[in-house]
C-alpha positions in Angstrom: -26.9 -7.8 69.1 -27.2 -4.6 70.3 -30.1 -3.6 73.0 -32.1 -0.8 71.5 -35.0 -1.1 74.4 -35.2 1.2 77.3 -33.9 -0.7 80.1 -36.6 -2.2 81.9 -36.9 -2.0 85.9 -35.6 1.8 85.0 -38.3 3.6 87.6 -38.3 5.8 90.1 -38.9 2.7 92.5 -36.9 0.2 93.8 -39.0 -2.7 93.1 -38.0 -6.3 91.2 -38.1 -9.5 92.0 -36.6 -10.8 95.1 -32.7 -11.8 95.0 -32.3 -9.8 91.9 -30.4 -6.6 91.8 -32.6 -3.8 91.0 -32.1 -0.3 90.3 -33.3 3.3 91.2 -32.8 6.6 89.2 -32.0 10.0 90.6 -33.6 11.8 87.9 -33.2 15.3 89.6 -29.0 14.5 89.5 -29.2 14.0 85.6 -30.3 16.9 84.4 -28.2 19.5 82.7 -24.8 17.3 82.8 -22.3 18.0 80.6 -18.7 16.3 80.1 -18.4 19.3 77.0 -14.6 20.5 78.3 -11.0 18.8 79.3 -12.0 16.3 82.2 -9.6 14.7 84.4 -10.0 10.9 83.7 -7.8 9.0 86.3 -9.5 8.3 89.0 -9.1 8.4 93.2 -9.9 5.4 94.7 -11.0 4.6 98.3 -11.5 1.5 100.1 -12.5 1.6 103.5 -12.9 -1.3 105.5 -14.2 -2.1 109.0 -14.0 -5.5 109.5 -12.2 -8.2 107.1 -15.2 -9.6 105.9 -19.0 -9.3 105.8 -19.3 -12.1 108.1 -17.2 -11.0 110.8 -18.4 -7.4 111.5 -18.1 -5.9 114.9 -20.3 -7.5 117.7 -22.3 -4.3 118.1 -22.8 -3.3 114.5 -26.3 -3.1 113.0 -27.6 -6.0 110.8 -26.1 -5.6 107.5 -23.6 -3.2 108.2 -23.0 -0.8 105.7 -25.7 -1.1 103.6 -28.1 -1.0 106.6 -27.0 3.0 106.1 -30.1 5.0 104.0 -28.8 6.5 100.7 -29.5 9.9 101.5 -27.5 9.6 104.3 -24.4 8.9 101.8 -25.9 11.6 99.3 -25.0 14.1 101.9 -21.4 12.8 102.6 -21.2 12.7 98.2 -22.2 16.4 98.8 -18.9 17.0 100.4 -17.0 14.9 97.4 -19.1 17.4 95.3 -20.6 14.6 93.2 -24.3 13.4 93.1 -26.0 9.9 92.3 -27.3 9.1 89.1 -28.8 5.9 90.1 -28.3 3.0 92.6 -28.5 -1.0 91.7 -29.5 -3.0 94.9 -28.1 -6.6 95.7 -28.3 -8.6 98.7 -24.0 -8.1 99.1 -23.3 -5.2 97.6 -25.0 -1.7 96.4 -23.9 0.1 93.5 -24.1 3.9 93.2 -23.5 5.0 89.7 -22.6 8.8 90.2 -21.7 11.9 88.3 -18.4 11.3 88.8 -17.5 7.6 88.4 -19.0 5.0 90.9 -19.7 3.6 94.8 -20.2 0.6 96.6 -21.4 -0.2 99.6 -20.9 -3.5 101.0 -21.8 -4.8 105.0 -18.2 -4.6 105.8 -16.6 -1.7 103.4 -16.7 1.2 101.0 -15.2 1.5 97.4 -15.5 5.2 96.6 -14.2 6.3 93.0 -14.2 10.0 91.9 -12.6 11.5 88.9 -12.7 15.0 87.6 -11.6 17.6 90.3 -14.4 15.8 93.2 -13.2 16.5 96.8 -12.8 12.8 97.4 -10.6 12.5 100.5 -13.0 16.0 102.1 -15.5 13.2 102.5 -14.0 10.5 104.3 -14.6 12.0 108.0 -17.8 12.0 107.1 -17.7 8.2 106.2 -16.0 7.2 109.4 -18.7 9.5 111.2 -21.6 7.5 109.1 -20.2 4.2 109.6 -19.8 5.1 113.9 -23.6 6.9 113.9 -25.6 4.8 111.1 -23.9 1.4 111.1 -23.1 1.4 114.7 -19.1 0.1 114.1 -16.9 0.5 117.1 -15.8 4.1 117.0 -14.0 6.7 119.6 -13.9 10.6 119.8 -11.8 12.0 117.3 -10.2 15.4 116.5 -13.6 17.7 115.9 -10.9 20.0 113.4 -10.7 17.0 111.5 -14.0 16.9 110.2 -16.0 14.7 112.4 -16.3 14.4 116.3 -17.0 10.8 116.5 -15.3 8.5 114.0 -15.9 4.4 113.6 -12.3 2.7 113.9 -11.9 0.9 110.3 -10.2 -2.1 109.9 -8.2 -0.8 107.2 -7.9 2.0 104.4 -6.5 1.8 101.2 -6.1 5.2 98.8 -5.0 5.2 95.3 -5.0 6.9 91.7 -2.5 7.3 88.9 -0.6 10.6 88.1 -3.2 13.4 87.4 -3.2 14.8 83.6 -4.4 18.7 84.9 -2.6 18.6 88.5 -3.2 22.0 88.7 -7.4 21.9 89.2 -7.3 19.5 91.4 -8.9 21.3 94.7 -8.8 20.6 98.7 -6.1 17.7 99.3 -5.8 17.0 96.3 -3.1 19.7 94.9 -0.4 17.2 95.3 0.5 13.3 96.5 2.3 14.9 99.2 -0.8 16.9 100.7 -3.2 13.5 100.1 -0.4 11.9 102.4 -0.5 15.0 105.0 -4.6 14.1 105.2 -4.4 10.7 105.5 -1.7 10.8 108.1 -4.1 13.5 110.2 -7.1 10.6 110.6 -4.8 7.4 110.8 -1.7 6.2 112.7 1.4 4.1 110.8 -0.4 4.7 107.3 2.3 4.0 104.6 2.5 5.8 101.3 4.1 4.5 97.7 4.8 5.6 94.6 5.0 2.6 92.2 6.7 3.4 88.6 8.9 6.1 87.2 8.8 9.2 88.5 9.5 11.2 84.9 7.1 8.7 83.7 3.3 7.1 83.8 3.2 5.6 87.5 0.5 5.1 90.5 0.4 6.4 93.8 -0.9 4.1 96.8 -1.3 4.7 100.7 -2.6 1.9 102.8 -2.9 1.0 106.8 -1.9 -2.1 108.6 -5.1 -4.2 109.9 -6.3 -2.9 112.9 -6.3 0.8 111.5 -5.7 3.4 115.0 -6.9 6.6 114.4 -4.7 9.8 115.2 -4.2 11.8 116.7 -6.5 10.5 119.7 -8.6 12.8 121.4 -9.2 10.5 124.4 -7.3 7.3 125.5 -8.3 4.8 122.5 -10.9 2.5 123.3 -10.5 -1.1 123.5 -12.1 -2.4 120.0 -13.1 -6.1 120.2 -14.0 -7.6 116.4 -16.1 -10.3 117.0 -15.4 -13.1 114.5 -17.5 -16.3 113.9 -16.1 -19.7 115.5 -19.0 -21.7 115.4 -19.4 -25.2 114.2 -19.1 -26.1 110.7 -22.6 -27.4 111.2 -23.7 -24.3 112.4 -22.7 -22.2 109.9 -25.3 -21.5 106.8 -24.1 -22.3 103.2 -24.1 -18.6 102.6 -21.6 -18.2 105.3 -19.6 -20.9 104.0 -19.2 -19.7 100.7 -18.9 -16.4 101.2 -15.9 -17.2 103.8 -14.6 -19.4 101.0 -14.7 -16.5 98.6 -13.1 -13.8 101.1 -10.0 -16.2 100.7 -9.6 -14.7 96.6 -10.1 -11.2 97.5 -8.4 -9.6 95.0 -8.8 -6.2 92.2 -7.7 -6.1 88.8 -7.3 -2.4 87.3 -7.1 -1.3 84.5 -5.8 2.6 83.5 -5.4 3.5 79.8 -4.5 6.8 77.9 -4.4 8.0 74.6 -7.6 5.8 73.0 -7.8 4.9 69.1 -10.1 8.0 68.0 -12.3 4.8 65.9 -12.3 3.0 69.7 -13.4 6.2 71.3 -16.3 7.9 68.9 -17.9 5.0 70.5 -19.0 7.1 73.5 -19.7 10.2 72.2 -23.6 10.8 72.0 -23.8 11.5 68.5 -22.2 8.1 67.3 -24.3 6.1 69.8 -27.6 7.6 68.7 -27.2 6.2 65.4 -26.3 3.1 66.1 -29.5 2.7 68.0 -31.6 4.7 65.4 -30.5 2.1 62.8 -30.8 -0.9 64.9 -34.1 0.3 66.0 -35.4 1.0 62.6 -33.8 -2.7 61.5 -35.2 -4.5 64.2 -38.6 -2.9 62.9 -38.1 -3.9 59.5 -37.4 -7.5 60.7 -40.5 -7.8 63.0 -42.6 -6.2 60.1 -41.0 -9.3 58.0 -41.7 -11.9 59.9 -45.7 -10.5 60.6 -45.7 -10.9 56.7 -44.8 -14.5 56.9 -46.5 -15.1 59.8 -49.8 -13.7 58.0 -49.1 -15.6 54.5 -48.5 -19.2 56.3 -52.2 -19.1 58.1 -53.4 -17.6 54.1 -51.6 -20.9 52.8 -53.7 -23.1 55.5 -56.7 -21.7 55.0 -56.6 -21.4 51.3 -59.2 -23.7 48.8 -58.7 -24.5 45.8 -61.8 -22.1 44.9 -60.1 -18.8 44.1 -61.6 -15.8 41.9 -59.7 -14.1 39.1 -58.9 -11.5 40.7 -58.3 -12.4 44.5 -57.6 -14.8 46.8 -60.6 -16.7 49.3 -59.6 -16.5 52.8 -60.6 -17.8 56.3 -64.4 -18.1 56.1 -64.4 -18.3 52.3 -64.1 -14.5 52.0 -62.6 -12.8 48.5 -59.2 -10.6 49.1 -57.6 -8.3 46.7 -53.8 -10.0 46.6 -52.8 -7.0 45.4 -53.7 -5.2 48.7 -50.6 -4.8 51.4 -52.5 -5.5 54.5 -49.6 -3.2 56.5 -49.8 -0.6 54.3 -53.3 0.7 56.1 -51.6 0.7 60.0 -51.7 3.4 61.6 -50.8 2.6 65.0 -47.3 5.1 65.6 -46.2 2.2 67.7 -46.9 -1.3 65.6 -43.8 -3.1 64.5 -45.2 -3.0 60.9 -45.5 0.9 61.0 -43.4 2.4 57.9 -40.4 4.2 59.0 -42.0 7.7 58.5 -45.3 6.6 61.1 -42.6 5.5 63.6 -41.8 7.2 66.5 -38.4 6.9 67.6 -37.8 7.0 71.5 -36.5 10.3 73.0 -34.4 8.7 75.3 -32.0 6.9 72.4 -31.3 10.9 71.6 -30.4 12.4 74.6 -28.0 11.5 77.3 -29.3 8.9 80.1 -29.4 5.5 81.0 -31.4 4.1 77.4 -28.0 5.0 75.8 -26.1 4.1 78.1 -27.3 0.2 77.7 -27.1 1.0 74.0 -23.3 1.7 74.3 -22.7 -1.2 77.0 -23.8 -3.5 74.2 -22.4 -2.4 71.0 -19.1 -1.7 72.5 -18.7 -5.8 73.9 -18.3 -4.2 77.5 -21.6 -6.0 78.7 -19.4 -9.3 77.2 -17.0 -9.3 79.5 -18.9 -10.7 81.8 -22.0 -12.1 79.6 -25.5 -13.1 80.6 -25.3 -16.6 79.9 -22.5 -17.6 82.7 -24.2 -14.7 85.0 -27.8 -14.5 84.1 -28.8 -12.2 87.1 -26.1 -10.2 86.4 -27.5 -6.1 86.3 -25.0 -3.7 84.1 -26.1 0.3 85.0 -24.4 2.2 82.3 -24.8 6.3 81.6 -23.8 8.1 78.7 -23.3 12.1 78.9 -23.2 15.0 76.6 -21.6 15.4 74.1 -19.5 12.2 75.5 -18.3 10.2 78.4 -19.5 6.9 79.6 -19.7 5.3 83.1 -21.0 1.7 84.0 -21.3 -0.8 87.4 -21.6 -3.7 87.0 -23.0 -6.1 89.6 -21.8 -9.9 89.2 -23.4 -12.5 91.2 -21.5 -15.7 91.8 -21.8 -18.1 89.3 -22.2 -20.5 92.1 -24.6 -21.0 94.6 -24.5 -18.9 97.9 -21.5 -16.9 96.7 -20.9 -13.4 97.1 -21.7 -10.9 94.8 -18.8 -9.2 92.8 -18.4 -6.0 90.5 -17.1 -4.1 88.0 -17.0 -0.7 86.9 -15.9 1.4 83.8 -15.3 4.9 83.2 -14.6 6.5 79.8 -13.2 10.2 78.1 -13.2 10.0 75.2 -11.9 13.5 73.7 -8.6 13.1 71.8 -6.3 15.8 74.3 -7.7 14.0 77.6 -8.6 10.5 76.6 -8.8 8.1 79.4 -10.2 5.1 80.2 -10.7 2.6 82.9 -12.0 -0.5 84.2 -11.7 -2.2 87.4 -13.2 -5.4 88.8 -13.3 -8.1 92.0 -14.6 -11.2 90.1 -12.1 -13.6 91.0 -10.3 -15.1 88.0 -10.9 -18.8 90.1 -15.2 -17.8 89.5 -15.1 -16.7 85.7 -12.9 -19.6 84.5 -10.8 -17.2 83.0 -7.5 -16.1 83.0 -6.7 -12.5 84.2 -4.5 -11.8 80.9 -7.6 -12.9 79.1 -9.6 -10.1 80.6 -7.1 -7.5 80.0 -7.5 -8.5 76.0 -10.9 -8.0 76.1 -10.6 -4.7 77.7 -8.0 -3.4 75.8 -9.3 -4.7 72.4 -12.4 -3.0 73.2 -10.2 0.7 73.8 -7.1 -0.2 72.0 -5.3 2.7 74.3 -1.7 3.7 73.1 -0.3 2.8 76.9 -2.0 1.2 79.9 -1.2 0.3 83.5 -2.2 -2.6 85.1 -2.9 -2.9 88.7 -3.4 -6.5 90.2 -4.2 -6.5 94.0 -4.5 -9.9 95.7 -4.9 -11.2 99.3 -1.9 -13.4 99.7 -2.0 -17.1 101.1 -0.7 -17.9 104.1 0.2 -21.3 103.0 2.4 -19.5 100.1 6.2 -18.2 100.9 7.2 -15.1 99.6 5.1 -13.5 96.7 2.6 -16.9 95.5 -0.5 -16.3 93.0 -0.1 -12.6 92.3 3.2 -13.3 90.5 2.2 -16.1 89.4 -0.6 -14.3 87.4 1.8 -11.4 86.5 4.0 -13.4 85.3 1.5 -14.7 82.3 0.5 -10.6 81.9 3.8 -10.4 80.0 2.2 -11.3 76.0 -0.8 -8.9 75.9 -1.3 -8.9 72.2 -0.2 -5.8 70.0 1.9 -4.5 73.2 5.2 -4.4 74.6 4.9 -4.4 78.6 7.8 -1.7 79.7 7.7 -1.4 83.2 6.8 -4.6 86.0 7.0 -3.8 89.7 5.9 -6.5 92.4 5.2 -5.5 96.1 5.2 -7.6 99.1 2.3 -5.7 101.2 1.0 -6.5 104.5 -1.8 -9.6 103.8 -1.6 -8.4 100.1 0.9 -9.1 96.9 0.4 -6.2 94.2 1.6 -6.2 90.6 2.0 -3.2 89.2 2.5 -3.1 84.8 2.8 -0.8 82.4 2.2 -1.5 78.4 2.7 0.7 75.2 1.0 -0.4 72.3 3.5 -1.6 69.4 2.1 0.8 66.6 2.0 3.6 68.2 3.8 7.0 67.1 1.8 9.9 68.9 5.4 10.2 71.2 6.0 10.5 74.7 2.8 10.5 77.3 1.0 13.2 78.9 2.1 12.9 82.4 0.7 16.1 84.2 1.9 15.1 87.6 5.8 14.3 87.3 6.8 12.6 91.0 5.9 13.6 94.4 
C-alpha cells in the first residue's frame, strides 16, 4: 500500500527514540532545485578507509571515529564537491547524508562519497584526509600544501570508481578524463592501481584502488611511523557488539547496480507530476475508506442501542432520543481535516505537490523500492527518499542487522528519468548471508522495478583467506548468469588485493532502441 503521510520524525531536529535511526532536514538546501535539463546519471564513487574496521581504529583516534566529525564540518568539504545536504539519517554505525547530488556515509572507520551530475568529487578528497587528521584525530603526516591540504590523515585504503560518463565533455576539475582522475589520485597516494574493466568501444567501468596500508606521495617530510592498533583481547572481554560486528566485517562486500535506457512506463514513475497523483488518489481513497468504516462503526453502536420502540418516522437512539434516518450524520462536518470530510472540504497536503521528502516516501512505496528490503525482516529500518522537479529521485537507505548486535548496512538509489539521459542506480552492503537472499534475487527486484534496456553489475567482495583462487564472488557470479528477460554479454572476474570483483553486463532481450550511448569511449 502506498504511504500517502508525511513522514514522521521529518523536523528540523534530530530527536527519536534511542537506537533508532533518525533524520534531520536541511531545508535551506532544498529550495529552488531543479533536475529540468540533460543530467549526468552515472555516478563517482569514493571509499575511503582508515582502518579495516570500526573496531580497530587507530590508537589515538577520537571515540567514534568518523562520525565523531560535526556535519557542518563535512558541509564545508561538500562545498568543494559543489553539492549540499538535503537531509541526514543518524544510526549508531553509520550516518547517511542524502544530498543534492546522490548520497554519503559516514561510518567510524570510512567514507562512501557518491556524486553524479558534473560535482567536483575528487577536489574534495584533500579536504577529507585533512578532516579525518584534524576532527577525527587518525594518524596523519605533513603533506604537499599544493595539493590541497597541509596536514593529511594516512587512510588505510582508497577505492575510486564510476562507469563511462554519457556528457564527458561537462565534466569539470579532474574529471575531464579517466586519465586526469588517475593523474589526481596518483598526486595524494603511492602504488595506486587503476583498471578499466569492459570494452573500450562499449559500456565498461573504471576503478582505481590502493594496497592496505595506503602511503601518501609525494612526502613532504620522512613518513611517519603509523601504528594501527587492533583489538587482541580475550574472547571474554570482548562485548557482543564487538563480536558481531567483527563477525560481519568478514562479508564485507557491495553489490552495484548501473542501468541505462529505462522503460518510459518504468520511469514516469519519478517524475513529479505522475507521483502527485498517485498520492492524490490514494489520499482521497484512503479518505473514503476511513469515512466508510466511521459509517459502520456509527450504525453497529445504533444496532446496540436500538428498542424495539421506534416512531414512524425515525429511529430512537442512545437515551431513547428520536433521529431522522433519513439524516446523513457526515453530511453536517465541517472540520477541513476529519476523515469523513467530502472530497471538496478536504484539504490536500502541499507537500504531496511539490518536490521534497513527502513525495519522496510516496515514490519509495509505490515503486516496490522500500520492498527490497521490507519492514517486517528490518523493522527499524529508516528509508530517506527525495523527489525533484520536474523529476529525479534519490533514496538511503539505512539497514540494521536483522540480528542482534550486528552492524548496520545500507543502500542507496539514484534515478533520471528523461528518455535521452535515463539512468538509474542502486547500490547496497547488506550481505546476501543477513537477508537470506540470493544476490541474483536482488538484481530481479531491482531491475523489474526499472526494466533498463542494458545494465552492469558490479559485485565487490572481501575474499576468504581460507578460499584458493577466486571463492564466493565467483561463486555468486556464476548464478548472475539467468537474470530474467536478459542476455548477460560481457563477464569479467578480478583477482584484487583482499578483494574478488565481478564485473557483468546484461542487455534486455526485447529491446530494439540500437547500440548504447557511450559518451566516454576508452581512456
Amino acid at each position: 500500500m502506498v504511504n500517502t503521510e508525511i513522514p514522521k520524525g521529518y523536523t528540523f531536529s534530530t530527536s527519536s527514540c534511542s537506537g533508532t535511526p533518525h533524520l534531520t532536514i536541511n531545508r535551506e538546501a532544498t529550495i529552488d532545485l531543479d533536475s529540468t535539463n540533460s543530467f549526468e546519471g552515472p555516478e563517482k564513487l569514493l571509499e575511503v578507509w582508515f582502518s579495516a574496521s570500526p573496531i580497530s581504529l587507530p590508537e589515538a583516534s577520537s571515540l567514534g571515529g568518523l562520525k565523531n566529525v560535526p556535519s557542518e564540518v563535512w558541509k564545508d568539504m561538500l562545498d568543494l564537491v559543489n553539492c549540499k545536504v538535503l537531509s541526514i539519517v543518524e544510526s549508531e554505525d553509520v550516518d547517511a547524508y542524502l544530498l543534492s547530488e546522490s548520497s554519503m556515509f559516514v561510518f567510524p572507520h570510512k567514507l562512501i562519497l557518491k556524486t553524479c551530475g558534473t560535482t567536483t568529487l575528487l577536489s574534495g578528497l584533500p579536504k577529507i584526509l585533512e578532516i579525518a587528521a584534524l576532527e577525527a584525530k587518525f594518524p596523519h603526516s605533513l603533506a604537499n600544501a599544493a595539493h590541497g591540504t597541509a596536514t593529511a590523515a594516512i587512510p588505510y585504503r582508497v577505492f575510486y570508481s564510476r562507469k563511462n560518463f554519457l556528457f564527458p565533455d561537462r565534466q569539470r576539475g579532474p574529471h575531464r578524463s579517466w586519465r586526469d582522475e588517475v593523474k589526481s589520485l596518483d598526486r595524494l597516494f603511492l602504488g595506486g592501481s587503476a583498471y578499466l574493466i569492459g570494452k573500450m568501444n562499449g559500456e565498461h567501468w573504471y576503478l582505481y584502488l590502493t594496497e592496505p596500508n595506503t602511503m601518501l606521495t609525494p612526502p613532504a617530510t620522512p613518513d611517519r611511523e603509523r601504528t594501527i592498533k587492533v583489538l587482541d583481547l580475550p574472547d571474554s572481554k570482548l562485548s557482543a557488539k564487538a563480536c558481531a560486528m567483527e563477525e560481519d566485517d568478514g562479508q564485507d562486500e557491495t553489490l552495484e547496480l548501473l542501468m541505462t535506457d529505462l522503460e518510459p512506463d518504468n520511469a514516469k514513475q519519478f517524475y513529479l507530476d505522475h507521483a502527485s497523483a498517485v498520492a492524490e488518489g490514494r489520499y482521497f481513497q484512503e479518505a473514503h475508506s476511513a469515512r466508510a468504516d466511521a459509517r459502520k462503526h456509527l450504525g453497529s453502536i445504533n444496532d446496540m442501542e436500538e428498542t424495539e420502540d421506534k416512531g414512524s418516522n425515525g429511529v430512537q437512539g442512545i437515551g431513547g432520543k428520536l433521529y431522522d434516518d433519513s439524516v446523513d450524520v457526515f453530511s453536517n462536518t465541517s472540520d477541513e481535516n476529519s476523515p469523513f470530510a467530502s472530497d471538496d472540504e478536504l484539504t490536500y497536503p502541499q507537500e504531496l505537490t511539490t518536490e521534497g521528502h513527502a513525495l519522496g516516501t510516496v515514490v519509495s512505496d509505490s515503486s516496490g523500492l522500500s520492498d527490497v528490503y521490507p519492514a517486517a525482516k528490518y523493522p527499524d529500518a529508516r528509508i530517506d527518499a527525495y523527489l525533484f522537479t520536474p523529476c529525479g529521485f534519490s533514496a538511503n537507505g539505512v539497514i540494521p542487522s536483522s540480528a542482534s548486535g550486528g552492524s548496520t548496512h545500507y543502500f542507496t538509489v539514484h534515478v533520471t528519468p528523461e528518455p535521452h539521459c535515463s539512468y538509474a542506480s542502486f547500490e547496497t552492503n547488506v550481505p546476501a548471508s543477513q537477508s537470506g537472499r540470493e544476490t541474483a534475487d536482488v538484481i530481479q527486484q531491482v531491475v523489474g522495478i526499472f526494466k533498463p534496456a542494458r545494465f552492469s553489475v558490479t559485485l565487490f567482495e572481501a575474499k576468504d583467506p581460507a578460499e584458493e583462487d577466486f571463492g564466493n564472488a565467483k561463486k555468486k557470479g556464476g548464478k548472475l548468469e539467468n537474470i530474467k528477460g536478459y542476455r548477460r554479454v560481457d563477464r569479467i572476474v578480478h583477482d584484487l588485493e583482499g578483494y574478488e570483483l565481478v564485473f557483468k553486463y546484461y542487455e534486455r532481450l526485447d529491446w530494439e532502441g540500437g547500440a548504447p550511448r557511450l559518451g566516454e569511449v576508452g581512456f
